[in-house]
N, C-alpha and C positions, 0 to 999 in steps of 0.2 A: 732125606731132605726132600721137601715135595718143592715143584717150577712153577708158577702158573702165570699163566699171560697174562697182561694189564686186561684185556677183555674179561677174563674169567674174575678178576675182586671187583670191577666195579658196576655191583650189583648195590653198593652203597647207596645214601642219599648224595646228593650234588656237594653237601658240604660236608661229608665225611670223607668224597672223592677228595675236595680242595686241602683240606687236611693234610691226610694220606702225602698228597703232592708238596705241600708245604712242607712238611717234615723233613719228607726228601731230598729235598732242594737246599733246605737247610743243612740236613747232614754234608752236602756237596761243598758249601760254604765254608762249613767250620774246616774240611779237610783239607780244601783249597787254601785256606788261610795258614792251618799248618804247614803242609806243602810250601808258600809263600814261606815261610817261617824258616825253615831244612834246608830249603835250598832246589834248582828243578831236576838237580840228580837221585835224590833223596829217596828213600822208602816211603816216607810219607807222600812226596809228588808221586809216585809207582801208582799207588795207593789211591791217592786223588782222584788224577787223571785216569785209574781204572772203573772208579766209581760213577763220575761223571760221565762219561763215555757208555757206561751200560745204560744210566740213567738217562740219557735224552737221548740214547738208540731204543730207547721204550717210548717216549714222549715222540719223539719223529714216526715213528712205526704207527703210536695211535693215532697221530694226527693227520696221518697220510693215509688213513681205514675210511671207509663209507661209512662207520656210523659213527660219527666224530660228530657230535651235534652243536661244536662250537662254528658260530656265522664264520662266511669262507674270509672274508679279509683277515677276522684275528688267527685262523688256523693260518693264511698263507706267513704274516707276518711271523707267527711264535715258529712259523718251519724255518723261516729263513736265518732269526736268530739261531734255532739250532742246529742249521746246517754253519754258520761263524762259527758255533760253541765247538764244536767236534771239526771242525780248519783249527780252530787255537789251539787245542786239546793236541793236535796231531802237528803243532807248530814246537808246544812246549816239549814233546814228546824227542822229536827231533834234535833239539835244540835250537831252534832256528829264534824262538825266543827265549828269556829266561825271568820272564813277569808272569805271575799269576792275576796282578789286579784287575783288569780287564775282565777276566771272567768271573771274578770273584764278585766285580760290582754289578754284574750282568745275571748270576745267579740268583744275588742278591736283591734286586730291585725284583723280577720273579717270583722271588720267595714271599717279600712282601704284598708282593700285588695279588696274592693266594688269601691273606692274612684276614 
């Protein structure tokens, strides 16, 4: 199985990157939604929250790089959501809470704004 860092595929155009991201974000959604669905002890929240969690520790990683060519307010702003996403993630994890919606609507709205 080959690894390769967000740096290394996005040799894309801009809107094959956005893509790419969309898709992503999507997948994050629909398993977040199942997860919501199972319940936050579930395989499927396990599952979720491990997918999520990989995916915006890629998103935080790139967007905290020097060559992040998005203007610095939208980068600060999408860090800070992501630094929430991965506090919820690690709330639901816990148990501390037991709602997926919040991040569900929060990925969501993301996803679309890629669209």
């Amino acid at each position: 199985m080959y690894q390769f860092t967000y740096a290394e595929v996005v040799d894309d155009s801009p809107q094959e990157m956005r893509a790419r991201e969309h898709d992503a974000i999507g997948r994050a959604v629909v398993l977040l939604e199942a997860a919501q669905a199972a319940g936050p002890k579930s395989q499927a929240a396990i599952e979720a929250l491990t997918y999520s969690r990989g995916l915006w520790t890629i998103f935080l990683d790139d967007l905290g790089s020097q060559g992040n060519d998005l203007p610095g307010d939208l980068r600060a702003q999408l860090i800070s959501i992501g630094i929430w996403i991965m506090k919820e993630i690690e709330r639901l994890r816990l148990g501390a809470t037991d709602s997926f919606t919040d991040l569900i609507e929060i990925n969501a709205i993301i996803r679309d704004g890629l669209a």
